[in-house]
RORO-85073 format. One record per residue: residue in three letters; x, y, z of N, C-alpha, C, O, CB in turn. Coordinates in nm, 2 decimals. Glycine has a CB too. Example, Ala and Ser with C-alpha at 12.3 -4.5 7.8 and 13.67 -1.06 7.14 Angstrom:
% residues 2
+---------+--------+--------+--------+--------+--------+--------+--------+--------+--------+--------+--------+--------+--------+--------+--------+
: residuo :    n.u :    n.v :    n.w :   ca.u :   ca.v :   ca.w :    c.u :    c.v :    c.w :    o.u :    o.v :    o.w :   cb.u :   cb.v :   cb.w :
+---------+--------+--------+--------+--------+--------+--------+--------+--------+--------+--------+--------+--------+--------+--------+--------+
:     ALA :   1.32 :  -0.57 :   0.78 :   1.23 :  -0.45 :   0.78 :   1.32 :  -0.33 :   0.78 :   1.42 :  -0.33 :   0.85 :   1.13 :  -0.45 :   0.90 :
:     SER :   1.28 :  -0.22 :   0.71 :   1.37 :  -0.11 :   0.71 :   1.29 :   0.00 :   0.79 :   1.34 :   0.11 :   0.80 :   1.41 :  -0.06 :   0.57 :
+---------+--------+--------+--------+--------+--------+--------+--------+--------+--------+--------+--------+--------+--------+--------+--------+
***
This chain:
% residues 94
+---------+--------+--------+--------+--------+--------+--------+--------+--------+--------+--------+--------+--------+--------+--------+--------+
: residuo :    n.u :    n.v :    n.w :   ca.u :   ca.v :   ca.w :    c.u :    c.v :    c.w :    o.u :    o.v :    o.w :   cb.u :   cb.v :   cb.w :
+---------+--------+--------+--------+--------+--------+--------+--------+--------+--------+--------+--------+--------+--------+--------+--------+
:     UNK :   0.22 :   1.65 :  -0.51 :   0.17 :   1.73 :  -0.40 :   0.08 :   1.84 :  -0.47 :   0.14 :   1.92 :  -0.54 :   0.28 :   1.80 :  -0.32 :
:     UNK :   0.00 :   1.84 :  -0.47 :  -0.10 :   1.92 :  -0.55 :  -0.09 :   2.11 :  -0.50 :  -0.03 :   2.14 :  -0.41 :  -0.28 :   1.84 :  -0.50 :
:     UNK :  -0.14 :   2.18 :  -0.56 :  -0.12 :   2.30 :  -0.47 :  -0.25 :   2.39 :  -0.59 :  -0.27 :   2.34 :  -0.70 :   0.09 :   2.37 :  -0.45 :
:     UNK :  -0.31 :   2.47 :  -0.55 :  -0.42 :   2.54 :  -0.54 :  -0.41 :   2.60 :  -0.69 :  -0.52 :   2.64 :  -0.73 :  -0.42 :   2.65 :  -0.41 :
:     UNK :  -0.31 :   2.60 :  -0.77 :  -0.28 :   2.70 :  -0.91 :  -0.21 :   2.60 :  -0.96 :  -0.14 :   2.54 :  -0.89 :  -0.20 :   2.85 :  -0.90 :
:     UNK :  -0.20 :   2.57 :  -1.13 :  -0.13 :   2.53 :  -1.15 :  -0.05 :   2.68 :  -1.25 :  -0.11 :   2.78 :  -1.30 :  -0.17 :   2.40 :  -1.17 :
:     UNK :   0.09 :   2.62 :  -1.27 :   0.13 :   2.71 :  -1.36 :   0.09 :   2.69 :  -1.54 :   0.04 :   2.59 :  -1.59 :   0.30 :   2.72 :  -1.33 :
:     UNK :   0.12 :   2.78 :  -1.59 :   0.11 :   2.77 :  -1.74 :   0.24 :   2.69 :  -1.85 :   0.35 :   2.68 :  -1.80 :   0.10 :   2.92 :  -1.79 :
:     UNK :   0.21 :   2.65 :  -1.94 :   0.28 :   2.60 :  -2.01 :   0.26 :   2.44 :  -2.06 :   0.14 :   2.41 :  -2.06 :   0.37 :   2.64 :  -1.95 :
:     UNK :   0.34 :   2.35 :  -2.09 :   0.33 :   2.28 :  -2.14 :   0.29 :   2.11 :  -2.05 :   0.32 :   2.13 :  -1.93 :   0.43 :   2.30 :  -2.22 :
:     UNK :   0.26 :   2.05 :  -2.06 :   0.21 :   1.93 :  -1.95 :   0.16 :   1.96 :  -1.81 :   0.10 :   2.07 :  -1.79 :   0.33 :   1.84 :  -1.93 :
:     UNK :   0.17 :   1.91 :  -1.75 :   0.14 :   1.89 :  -1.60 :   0.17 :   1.97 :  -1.50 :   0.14 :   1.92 :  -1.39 :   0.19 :   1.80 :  -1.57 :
:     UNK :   0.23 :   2.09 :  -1.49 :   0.32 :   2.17 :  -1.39 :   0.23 :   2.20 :  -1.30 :   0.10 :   2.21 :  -1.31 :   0.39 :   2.29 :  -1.44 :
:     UNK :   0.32 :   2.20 :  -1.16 :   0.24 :   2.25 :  -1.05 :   0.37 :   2.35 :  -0.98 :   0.49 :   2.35 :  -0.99 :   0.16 :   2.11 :  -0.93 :
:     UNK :   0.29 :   2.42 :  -0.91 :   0.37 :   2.51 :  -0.84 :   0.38 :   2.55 :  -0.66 :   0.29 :   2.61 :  -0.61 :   0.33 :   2.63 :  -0.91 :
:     UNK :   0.47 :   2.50 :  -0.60 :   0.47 :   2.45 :  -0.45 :   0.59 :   2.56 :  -0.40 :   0.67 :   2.63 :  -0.47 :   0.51 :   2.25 :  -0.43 :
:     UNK :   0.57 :   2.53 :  -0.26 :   0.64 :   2.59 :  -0.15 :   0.74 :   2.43 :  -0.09 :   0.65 :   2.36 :  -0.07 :   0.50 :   2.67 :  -0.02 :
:     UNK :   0.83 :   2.37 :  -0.07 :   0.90 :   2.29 :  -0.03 :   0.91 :   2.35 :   0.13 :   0.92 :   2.46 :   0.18 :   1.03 :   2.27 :  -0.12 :
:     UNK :   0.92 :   2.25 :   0.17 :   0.95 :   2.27 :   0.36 :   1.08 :   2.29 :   0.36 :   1.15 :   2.24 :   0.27 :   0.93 :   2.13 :   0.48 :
:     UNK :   1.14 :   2.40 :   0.47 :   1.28 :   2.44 :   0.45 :   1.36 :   2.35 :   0.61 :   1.31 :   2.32 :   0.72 :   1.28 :   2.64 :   0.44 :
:     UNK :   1.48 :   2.34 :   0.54 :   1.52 :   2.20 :   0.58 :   1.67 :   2.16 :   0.54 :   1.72 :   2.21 :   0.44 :   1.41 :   2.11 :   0.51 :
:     UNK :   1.73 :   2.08 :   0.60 :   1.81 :   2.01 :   0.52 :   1.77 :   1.86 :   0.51 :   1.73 :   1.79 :   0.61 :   1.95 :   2.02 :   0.58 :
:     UNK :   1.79 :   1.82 :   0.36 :   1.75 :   1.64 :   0.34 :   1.82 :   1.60 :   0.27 :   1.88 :   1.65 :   0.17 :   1.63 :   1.60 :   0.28 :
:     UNK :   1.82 :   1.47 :   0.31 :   1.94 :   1.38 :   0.24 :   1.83 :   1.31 :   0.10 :   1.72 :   1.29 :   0.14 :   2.02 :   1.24 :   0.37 :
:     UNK :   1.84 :   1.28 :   0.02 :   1.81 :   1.26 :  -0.16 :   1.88 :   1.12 :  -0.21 :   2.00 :   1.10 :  -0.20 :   1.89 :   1.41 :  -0.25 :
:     UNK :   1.79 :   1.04 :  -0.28 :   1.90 :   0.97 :  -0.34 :   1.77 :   0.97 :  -0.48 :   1.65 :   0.98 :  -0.47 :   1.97 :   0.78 :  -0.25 :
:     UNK :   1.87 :   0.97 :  -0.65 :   1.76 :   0.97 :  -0.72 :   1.75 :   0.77 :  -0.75 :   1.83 :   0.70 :  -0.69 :   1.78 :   1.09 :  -0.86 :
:     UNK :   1.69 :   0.72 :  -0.80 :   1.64 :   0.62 :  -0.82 :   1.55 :   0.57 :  -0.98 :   1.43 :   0.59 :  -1.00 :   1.58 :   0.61 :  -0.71 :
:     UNK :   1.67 :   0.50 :  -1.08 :   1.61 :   0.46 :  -1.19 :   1.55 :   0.35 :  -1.20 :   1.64 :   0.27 :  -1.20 :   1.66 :   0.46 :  -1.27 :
:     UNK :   1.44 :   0.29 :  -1.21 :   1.36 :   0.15 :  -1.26 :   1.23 :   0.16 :  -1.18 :   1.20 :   0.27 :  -1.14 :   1.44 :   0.00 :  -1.21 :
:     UNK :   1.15 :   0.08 :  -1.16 :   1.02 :   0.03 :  -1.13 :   0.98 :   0.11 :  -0.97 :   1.06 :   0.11 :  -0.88 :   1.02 :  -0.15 :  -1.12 :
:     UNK :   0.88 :   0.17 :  -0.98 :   0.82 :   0.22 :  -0.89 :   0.81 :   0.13 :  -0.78 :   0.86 :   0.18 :  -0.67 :   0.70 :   0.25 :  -0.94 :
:     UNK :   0.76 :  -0.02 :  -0.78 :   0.77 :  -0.09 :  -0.70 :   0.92 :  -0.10 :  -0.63 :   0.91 :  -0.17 :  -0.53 :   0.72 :  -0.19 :  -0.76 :
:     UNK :   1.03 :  -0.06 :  -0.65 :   1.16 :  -0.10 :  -0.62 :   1.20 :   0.05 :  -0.54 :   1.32 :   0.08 :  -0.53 :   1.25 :  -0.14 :  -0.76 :
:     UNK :   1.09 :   0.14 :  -0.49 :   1.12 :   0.23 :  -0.39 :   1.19 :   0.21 :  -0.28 :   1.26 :   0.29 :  -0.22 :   1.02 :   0.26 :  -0.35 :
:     UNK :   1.16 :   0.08 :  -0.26 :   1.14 :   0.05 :  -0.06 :   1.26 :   0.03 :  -0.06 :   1.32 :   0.10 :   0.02 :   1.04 :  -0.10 :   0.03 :
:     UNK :   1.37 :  -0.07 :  -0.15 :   1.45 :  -0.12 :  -0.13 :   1.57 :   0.03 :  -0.18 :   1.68 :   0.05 :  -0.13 :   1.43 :  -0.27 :  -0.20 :
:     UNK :   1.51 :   0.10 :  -0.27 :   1.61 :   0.23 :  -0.28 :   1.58 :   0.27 :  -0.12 :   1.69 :   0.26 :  -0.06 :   1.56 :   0.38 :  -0.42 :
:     UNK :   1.49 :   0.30 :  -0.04 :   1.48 :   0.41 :   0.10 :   1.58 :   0.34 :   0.16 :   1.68 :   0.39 :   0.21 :   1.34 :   0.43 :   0.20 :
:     UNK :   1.55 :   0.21 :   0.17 :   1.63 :   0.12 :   0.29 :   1.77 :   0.16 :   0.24 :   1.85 :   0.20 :   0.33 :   1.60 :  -0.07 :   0.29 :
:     UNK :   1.84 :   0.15 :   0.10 :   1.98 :   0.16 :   0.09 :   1.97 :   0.29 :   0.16 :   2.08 :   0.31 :   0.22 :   2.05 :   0.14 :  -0.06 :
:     UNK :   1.89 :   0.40 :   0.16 :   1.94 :   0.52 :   0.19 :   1.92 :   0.59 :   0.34 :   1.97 :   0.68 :   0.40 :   1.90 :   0.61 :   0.11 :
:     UNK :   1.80 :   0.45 :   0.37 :   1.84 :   0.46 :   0.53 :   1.96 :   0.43 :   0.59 :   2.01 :   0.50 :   0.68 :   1.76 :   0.39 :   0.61 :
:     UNK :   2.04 :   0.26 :   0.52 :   2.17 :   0.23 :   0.58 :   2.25 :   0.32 :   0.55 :   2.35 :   0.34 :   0.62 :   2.22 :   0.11 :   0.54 :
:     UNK :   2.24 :   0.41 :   0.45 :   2.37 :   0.49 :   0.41 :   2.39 :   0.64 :   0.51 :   2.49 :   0.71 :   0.54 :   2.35 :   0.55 :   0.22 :
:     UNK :   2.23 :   0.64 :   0.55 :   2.26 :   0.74 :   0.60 :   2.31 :   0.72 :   0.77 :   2.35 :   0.80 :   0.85 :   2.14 :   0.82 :   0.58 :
:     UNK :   2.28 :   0.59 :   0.79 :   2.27 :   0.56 :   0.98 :   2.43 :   0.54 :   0.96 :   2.48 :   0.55 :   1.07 :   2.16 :   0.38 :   1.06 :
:     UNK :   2.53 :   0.53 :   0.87 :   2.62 :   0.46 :   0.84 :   2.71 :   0.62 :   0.84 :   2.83 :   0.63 :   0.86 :   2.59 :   0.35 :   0.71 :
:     UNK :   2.62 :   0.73 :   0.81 :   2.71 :   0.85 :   0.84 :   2.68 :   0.92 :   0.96 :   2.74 :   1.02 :   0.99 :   2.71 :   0.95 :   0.74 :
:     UNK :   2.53 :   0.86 :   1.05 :   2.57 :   0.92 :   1.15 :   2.45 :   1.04 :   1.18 :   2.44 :   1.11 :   1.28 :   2.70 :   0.97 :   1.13 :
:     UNK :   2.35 :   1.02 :   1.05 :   2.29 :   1.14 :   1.03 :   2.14 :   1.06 :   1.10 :   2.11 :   0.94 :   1.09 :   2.31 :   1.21 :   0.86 :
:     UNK :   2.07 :   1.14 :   1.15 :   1.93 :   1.13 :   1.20 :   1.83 :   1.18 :   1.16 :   1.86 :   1.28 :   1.11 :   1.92 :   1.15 :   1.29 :
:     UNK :   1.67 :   1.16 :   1.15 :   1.57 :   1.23 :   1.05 :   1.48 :   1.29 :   1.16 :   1.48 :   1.27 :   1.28 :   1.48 :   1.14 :   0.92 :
:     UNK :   1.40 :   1.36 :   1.07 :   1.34 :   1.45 :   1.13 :   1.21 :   1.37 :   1.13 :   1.16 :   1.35 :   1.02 :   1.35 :   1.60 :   1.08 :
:     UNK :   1.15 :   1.30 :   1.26 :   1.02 :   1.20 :   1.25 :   0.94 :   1.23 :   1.41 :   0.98 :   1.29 :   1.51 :   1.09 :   0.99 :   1.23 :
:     UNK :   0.80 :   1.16 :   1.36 :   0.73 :   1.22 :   1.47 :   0.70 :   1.07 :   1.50 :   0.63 :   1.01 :   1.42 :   0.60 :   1.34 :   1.45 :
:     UNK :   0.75 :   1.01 :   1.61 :   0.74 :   0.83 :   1.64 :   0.61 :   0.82 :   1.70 :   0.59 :   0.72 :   1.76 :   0.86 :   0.76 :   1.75 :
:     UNK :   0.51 :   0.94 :   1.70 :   0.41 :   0.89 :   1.84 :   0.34 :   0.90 :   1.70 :   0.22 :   0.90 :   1.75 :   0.36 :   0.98 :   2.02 :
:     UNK :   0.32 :   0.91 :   1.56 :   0.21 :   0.97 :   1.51 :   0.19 :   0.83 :   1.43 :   0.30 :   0.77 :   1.40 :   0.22 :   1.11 :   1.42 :
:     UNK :   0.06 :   0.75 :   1.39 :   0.02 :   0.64 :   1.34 :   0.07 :   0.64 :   1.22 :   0.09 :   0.76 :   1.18 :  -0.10 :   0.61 :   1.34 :
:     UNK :   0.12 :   0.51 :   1.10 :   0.11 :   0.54 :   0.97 :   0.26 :   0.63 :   0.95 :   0.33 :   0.66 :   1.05 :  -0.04 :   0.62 :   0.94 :
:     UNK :   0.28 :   0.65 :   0.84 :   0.38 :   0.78 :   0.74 :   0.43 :   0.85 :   0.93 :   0.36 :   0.94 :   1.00 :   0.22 :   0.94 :   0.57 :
:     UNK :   0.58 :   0.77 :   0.98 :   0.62 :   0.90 :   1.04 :   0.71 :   0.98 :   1.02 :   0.79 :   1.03 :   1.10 :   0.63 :   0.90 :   1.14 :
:     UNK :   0.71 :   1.00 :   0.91 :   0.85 :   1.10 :   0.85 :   0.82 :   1.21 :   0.84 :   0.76 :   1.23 :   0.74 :   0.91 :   1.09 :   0.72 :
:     UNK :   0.82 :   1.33 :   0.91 :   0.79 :   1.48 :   0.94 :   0.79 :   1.52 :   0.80 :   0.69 :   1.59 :   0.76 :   0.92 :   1.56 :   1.04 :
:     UNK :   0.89 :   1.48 :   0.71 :   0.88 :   1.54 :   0.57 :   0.94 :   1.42 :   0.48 :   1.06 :   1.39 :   0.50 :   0.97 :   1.70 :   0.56 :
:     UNK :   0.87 :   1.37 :   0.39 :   0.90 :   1.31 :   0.30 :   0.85 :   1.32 :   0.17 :   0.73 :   1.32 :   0.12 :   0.89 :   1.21 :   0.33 :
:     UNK :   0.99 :   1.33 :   0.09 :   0.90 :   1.37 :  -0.07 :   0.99 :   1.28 :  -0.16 :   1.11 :   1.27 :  -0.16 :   0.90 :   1.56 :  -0.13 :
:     UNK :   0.88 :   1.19 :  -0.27 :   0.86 :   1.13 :  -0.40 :   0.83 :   1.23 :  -0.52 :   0.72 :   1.27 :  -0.55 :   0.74 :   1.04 :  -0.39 :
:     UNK :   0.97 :   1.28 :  -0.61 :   0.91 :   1.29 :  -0.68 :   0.94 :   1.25 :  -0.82 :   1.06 :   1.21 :  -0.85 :   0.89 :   1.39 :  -0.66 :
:     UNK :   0.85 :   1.24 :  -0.91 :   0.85 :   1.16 :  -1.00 :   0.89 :   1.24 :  -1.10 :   0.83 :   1.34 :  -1.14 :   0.75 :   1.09 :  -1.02 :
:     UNK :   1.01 :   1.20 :  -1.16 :   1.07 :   1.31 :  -1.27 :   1.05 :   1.23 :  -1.38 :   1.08 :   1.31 :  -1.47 :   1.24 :   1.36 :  -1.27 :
:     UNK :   1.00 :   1.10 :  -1.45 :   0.95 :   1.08 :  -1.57 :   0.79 :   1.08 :  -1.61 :   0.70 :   1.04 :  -1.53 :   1.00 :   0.96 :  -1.60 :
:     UNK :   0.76 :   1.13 :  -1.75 :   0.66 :   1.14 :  -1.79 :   0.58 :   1.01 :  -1.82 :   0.65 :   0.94 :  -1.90 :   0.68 :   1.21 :  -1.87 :
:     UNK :   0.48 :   0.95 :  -1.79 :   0.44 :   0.81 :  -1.88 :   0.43 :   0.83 :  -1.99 :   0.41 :   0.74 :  -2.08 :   0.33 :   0.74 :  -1.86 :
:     UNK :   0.43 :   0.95 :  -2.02 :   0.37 :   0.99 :  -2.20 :   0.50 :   0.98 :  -2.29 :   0.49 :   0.94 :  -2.41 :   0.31 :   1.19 :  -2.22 :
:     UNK :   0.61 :   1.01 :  -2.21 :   0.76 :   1.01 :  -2.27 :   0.81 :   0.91 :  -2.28 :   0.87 :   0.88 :  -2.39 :   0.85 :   1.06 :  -2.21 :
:     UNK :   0.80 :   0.81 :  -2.13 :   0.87 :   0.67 :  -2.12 :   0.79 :   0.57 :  -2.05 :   0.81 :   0.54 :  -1.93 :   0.98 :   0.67 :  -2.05 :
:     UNK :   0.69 :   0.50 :  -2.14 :   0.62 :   0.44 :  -2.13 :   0.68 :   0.30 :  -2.03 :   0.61 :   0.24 :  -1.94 :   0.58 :   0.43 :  -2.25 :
:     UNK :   0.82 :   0.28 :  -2.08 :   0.90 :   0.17 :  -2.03 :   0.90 :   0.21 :  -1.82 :   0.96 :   0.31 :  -1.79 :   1.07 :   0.19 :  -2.13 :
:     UNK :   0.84 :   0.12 :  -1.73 :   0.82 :   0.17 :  -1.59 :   0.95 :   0.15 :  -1.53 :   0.99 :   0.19 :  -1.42 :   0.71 :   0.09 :  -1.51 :
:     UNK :   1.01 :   0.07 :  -1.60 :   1.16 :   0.02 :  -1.51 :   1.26 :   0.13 :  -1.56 :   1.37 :   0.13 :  -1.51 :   1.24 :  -0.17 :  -1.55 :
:     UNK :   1.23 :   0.22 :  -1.66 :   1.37 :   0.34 :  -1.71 :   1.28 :   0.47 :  -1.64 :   1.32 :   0.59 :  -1.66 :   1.41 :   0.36 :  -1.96 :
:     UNK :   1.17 :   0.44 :  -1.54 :   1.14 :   0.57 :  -1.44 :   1.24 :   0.64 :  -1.34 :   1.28 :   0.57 :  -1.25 :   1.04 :   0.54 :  -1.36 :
:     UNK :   1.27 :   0.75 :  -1.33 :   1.34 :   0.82 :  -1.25 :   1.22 :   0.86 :  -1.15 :   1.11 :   0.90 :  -1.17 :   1.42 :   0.93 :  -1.31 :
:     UNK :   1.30 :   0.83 :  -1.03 :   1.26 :   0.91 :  -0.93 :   1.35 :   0.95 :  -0.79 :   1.44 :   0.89 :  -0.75 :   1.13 :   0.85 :  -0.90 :
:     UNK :   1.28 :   1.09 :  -0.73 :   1.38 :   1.11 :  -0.65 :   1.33 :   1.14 :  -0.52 :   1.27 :   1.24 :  -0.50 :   1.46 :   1.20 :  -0.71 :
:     UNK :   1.38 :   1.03 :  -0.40 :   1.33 :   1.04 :  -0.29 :   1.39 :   1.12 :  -0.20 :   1.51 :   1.09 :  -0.16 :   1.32 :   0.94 :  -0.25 :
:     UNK :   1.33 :   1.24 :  -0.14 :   1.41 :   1.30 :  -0.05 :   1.36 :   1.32 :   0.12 :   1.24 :   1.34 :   0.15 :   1.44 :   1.42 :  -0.11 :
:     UNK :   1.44 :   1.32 :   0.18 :   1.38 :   1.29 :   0.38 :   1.46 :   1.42 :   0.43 :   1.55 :   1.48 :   0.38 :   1.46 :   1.09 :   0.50 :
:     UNK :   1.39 :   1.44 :   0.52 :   1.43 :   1.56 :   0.60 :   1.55 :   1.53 :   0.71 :   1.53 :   1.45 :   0.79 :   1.31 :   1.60 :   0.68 :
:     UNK :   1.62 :   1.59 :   0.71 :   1.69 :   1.55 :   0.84 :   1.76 :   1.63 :   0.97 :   1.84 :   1.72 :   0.98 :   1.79 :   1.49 :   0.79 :
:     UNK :   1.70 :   1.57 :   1.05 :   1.66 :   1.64 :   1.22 :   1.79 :   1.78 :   1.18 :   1.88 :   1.77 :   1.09 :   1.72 :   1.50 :   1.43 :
:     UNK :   1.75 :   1.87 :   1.26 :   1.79 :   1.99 :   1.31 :   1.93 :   1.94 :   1.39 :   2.00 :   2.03 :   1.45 :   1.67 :   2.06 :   1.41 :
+---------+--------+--------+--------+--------+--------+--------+--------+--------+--------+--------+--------+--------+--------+--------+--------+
***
């Protein structure tokens, strides 16, 4: 998510505002391509507690009111794509 300044210091940093919220998170190690099948476990996990998201069903495309990817490995660090972390987090309704 890009944002207007970046901060100082060493690599890549950016500096953001997060939507305030409660969201459910799952992190996820291996291949970028192997997202879908991490969301889906954390869609069943979550329909499975009962919990509902915060989504706008009339809007085309992406309807998740708030969804965030973020990618906590470097390529510079771990070249290897399947030992990538990342950590998907969804909003969930009020």
């Amino acid at each position: 998510m890009p944002v207007a300044t970046p901060t100082g210091g060493e690599g890549e940093v950016i500096s953001g505002v997060l939507p305030a919220g409660r969201y459910a998170a799952v992190t996820h190690v291996g291949h970028p391509s192997e997202l879908f099948e991490a969301t889906k476990a954390l869609l069943d996990w979550a329909a499975g507690q009962g919990l509902t998201w915060d989504m706008s069903p009339g809007e085309p495309g992406d309807r998740w009111t708030s969804r965030l990817e973020i990618y906590l490995s470097d390529p510079r660090e771990e070249p290897d794509m399947g030992k990538w972390v990342t950590q998907l987090a969804f909003r969930l309704a009020d």
